[in-house]
Structure formats: C-alpha cells, structure tokens
Backbone as CSV, one residue per row, in Angstrom:
resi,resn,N_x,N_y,N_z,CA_x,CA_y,CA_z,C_x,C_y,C_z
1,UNK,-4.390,34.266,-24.273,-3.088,33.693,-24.014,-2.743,33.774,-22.530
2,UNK,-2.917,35.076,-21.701,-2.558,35.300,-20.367,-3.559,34.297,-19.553
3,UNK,-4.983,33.951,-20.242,-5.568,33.331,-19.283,-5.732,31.966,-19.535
4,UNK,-4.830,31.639,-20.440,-4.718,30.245,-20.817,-3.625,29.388,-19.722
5,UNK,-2.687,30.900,-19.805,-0.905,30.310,-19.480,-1.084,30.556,-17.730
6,UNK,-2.335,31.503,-16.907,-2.622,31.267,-15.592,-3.510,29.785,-14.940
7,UNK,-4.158,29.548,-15.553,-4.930,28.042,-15.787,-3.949,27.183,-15.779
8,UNK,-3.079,27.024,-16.559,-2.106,26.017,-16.847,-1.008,26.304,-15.706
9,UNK,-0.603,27.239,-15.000,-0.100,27.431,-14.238,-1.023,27.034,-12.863
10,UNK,-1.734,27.357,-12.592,-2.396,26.605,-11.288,-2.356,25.152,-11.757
11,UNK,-2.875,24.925,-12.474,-2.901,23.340,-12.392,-1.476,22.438,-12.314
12,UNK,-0.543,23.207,-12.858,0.724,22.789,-12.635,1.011,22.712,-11.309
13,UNK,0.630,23.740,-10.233,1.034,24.154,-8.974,-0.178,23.193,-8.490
14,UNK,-0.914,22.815,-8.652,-1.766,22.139,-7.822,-1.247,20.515,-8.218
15,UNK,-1.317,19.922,-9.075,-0.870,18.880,-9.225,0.720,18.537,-8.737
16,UNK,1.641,19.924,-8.521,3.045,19.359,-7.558,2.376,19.425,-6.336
17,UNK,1.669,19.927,-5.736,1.056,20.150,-4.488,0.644,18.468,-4.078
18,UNK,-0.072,17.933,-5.315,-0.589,16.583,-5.182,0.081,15.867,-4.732
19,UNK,1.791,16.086,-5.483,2.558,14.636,-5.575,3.507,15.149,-4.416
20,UNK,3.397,16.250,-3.911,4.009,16.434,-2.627,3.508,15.920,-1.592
21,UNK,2.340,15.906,-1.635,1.362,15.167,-0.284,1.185,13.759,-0.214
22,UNK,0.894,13.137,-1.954,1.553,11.821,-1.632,2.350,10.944,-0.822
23,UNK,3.736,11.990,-1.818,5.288,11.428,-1.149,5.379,12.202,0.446
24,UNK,4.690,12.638,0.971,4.742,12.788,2.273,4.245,12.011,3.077
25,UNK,2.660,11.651,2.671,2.168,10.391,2.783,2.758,9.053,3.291
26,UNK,3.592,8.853,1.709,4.045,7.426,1.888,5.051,7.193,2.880
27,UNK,5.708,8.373,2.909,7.060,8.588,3.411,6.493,7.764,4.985
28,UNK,5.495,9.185,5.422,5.275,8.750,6.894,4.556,7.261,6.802
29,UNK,3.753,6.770,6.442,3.262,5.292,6.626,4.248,4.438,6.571
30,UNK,5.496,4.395,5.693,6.177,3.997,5.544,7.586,3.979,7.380
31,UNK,7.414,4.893,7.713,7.529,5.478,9.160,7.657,4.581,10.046
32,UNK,5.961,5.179,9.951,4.936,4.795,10.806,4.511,3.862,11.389
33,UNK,4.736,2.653,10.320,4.087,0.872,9.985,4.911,0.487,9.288
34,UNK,6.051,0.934,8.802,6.753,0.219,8.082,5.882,-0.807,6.715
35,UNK,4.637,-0.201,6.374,4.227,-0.277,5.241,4.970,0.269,3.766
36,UNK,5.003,-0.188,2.912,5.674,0.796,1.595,4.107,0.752,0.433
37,UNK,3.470,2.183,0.941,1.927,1.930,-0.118,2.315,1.845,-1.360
38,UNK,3.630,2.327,-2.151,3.610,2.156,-3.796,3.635,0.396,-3.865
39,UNK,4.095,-0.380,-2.901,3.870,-1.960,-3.278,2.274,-2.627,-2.588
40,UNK,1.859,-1.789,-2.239,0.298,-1.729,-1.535,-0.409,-1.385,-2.822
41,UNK,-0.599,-0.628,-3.558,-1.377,-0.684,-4.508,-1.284,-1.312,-6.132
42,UNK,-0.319,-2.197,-6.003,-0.053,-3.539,-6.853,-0.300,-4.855,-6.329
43,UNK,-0.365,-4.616,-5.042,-0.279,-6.077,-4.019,-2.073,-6.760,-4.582
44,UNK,-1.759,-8.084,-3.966,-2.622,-9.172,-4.180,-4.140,-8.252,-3.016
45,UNK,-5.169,-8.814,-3.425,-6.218,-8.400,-2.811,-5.896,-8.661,-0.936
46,UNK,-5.836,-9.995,-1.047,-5.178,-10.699,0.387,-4.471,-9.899,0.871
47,UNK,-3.103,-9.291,0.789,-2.295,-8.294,0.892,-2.862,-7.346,1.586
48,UNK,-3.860,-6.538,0.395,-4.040,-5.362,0.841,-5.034,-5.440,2.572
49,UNK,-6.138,-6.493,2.047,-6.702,-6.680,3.315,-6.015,-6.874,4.699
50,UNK,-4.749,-7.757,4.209,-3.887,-7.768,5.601,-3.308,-6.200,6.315
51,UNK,-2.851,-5.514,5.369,-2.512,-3.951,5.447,-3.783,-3.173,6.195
52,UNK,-4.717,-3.782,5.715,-5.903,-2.340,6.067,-5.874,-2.822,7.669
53,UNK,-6.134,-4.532,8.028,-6.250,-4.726,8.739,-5.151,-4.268,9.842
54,UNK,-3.912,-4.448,9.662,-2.764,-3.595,10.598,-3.047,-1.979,10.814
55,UNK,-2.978,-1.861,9.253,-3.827,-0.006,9.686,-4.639,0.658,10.837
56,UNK,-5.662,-0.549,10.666,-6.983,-0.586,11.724,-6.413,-0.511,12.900
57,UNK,-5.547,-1.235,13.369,-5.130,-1.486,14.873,-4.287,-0.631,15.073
58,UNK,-3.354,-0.155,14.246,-2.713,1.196,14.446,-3.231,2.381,14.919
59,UNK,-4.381,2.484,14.245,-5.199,3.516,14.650,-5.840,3.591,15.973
60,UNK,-6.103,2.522,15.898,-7.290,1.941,17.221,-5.811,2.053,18.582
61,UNK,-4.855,1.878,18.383,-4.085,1.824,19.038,-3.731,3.960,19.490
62,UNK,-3.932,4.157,18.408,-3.000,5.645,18.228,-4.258,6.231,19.230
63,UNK,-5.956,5.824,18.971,-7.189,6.144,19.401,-6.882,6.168,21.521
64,UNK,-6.485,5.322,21.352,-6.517,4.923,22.921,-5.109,5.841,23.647
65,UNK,-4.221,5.610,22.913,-3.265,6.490,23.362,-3.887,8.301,24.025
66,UNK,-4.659,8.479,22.857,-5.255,9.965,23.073,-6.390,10.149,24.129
67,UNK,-7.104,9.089,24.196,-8.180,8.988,25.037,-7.656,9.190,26.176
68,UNK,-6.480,8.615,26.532,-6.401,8.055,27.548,-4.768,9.101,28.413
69,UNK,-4.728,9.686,27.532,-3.767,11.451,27.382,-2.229,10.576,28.189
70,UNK,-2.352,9.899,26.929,-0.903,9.143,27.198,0.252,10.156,26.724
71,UNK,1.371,10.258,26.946,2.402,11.252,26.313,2.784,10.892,25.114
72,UNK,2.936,9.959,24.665,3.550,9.371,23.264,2.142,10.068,22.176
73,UNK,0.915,10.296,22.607,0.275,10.348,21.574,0.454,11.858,20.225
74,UNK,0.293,11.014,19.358,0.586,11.992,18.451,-0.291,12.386,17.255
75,UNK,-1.231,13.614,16.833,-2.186,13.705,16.063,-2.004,13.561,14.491
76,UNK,-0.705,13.997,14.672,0.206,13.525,13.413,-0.198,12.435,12.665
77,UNK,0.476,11.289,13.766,0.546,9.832,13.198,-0.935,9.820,13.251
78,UNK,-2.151,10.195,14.198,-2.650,9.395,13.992,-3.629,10.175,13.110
79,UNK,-3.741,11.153,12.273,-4.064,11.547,10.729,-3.052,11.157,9.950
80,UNK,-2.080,10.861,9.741,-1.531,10.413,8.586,-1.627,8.627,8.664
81,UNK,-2.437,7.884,9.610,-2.453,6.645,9.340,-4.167,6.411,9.209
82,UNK,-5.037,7.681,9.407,-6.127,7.620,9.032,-6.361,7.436,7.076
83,UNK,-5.334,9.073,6.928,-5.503,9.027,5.487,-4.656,7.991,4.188
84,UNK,-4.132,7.082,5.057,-3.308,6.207,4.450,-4.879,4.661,4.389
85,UNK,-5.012,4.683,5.770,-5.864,3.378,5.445,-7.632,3.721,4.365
86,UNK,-7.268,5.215,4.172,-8.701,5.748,3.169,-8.174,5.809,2.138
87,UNK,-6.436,5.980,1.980,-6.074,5.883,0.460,-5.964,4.430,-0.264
88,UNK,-5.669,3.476,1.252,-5.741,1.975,0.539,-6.853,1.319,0.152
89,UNK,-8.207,2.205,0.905,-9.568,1.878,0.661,-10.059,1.865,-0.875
90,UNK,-9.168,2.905,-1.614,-10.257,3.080,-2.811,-9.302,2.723,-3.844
C-alpha cells in the first residue's frame, strides 16, 4: 500500500511538473513571437510550416544577437524558442 501510494505520488508530482513546463512554454512563445502553440498543434500542415519557418529566423536572429555580444541578447528566449520550434517538430 505505502509503495503503491509513493509511485502514484511521484507520478502525480511529475506529471504537474509536465504541465507546468508546458504552460510556461506556451506562455513565453506566446511572448516571444506572439505565436499561441495550443492553436499550432490543430493548425493546417501549411500553418505549422509557416510557424516553424518564423521560429527558424527567430532563432537565427536570437543566434546572431549572441555571437555578436549584442546587449539585448537573451539565453532565455533563445532556449525557450529552441524548445518550442522541437515541440512543433513532432
């Protein structure tokens, strides 16, 4: 029983953990790019390709900022618009 109800308890705590990182996720892309991913992963194929493709340049944009030790750059944005255009990937 105790090691049923600790099992079930991590997985509880790991799965809010999940939907916390999500909605943190979306929150910032949503930010970020003014993307909204919960209508990104219903959207038309076309759609999404247009998204990945903005993603891309976001990044590539966020990339050069750092290279180039601009002040605005931020590691933040530019991991949370990495793991956004790998969550629209799959």
């Amino acid at each position: 029983m105790e090691i049923a109800l600790r099992s079930a308890t991590k997985a509880f705590l790991a799965a809010r953990a999940e939907e916390r990182m999500n909605a943190m996720q979306r929150v910032a892309l949503q930010i970020i790019a003014g993307i909204d991913m919960d209508k990104l992963q219903v959207a038309s194929r076309e759609e999404k390709r247009h998204a990945r493709g903005r993603i891309s340049r976001l990044i590539k944009r966020e990339r050069l900022k750092g290279v180039n030790g601009h002040w605005s750059y931020d590691l933040n944005r530019h991991i949370a618009l990495k793991q956004a255009l790998d969550r629209l990937g799959d």
